[in-house]
N, C-alpha and C positions, 0 to 999 in steps of 0.2 A: 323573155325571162327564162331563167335556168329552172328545171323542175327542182323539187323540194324531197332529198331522197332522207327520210328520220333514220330509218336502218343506217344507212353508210355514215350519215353526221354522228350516231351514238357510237359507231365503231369505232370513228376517230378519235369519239370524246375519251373514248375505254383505251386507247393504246398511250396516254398520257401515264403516269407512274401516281402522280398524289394528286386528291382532288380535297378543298377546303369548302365546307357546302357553311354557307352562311346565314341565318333564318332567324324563326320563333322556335314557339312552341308546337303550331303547326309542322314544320319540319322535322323538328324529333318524335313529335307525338304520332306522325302518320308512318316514321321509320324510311324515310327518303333516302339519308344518305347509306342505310342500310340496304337498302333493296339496288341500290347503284353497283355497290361491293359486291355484292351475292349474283350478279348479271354477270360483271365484270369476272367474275369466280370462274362462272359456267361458260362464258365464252373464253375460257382458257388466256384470257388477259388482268391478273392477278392487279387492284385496285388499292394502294392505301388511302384510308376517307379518314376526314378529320370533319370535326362539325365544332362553331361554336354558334350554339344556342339561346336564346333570353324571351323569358315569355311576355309576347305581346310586342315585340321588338321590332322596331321596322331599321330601316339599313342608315339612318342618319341616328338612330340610339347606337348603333355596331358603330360607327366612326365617333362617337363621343366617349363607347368606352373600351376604345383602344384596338378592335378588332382590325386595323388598317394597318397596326404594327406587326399582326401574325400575317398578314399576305406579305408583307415586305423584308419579312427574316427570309422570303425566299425559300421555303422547305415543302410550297408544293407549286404543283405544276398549271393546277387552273382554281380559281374560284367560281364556285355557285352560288345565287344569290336567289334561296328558295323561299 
């Protein structure tokens, strides 16, 4: 098996343009999709982050209330599913 390099997979993940991080409250509340942005800042690969949020929310509440329709307008380049 291929080793497991975190450094060069986050670099790749930073050279994408828009990331949609998609979670609870947990994920806003610890500032996730913010400290993503502010990486992405510093290593000189500028990150638009979008987050949509709901507290206590797990990922089958995000597809009932409609969160499936913002990944598929197509306006960003990856989703995370924090």
């Amino acid at each position: 098996m291929g080793e497991h390099h975190p450094v060069s997979a986050l670099s790749n993940f930073l050279k994408l343009a828009s990331v949609l991080f998609v979670g609870n409250s947990l994920t806003q509340g610890n500032d996730l999709p913010l400290m993503v942005e502010a990486l992405a800042r510093e290593g000189g690969r500028p990150l638009a982050v979008e987050t949509v949020t709901y507290g206590g929310a797990a990922l089958e509440d995000h597809w009932s209330r409609g969160t499936q329709e913002r990944i598929a307008a197509g306006r960003v380049k990856a989703v995370v599913d924090a």
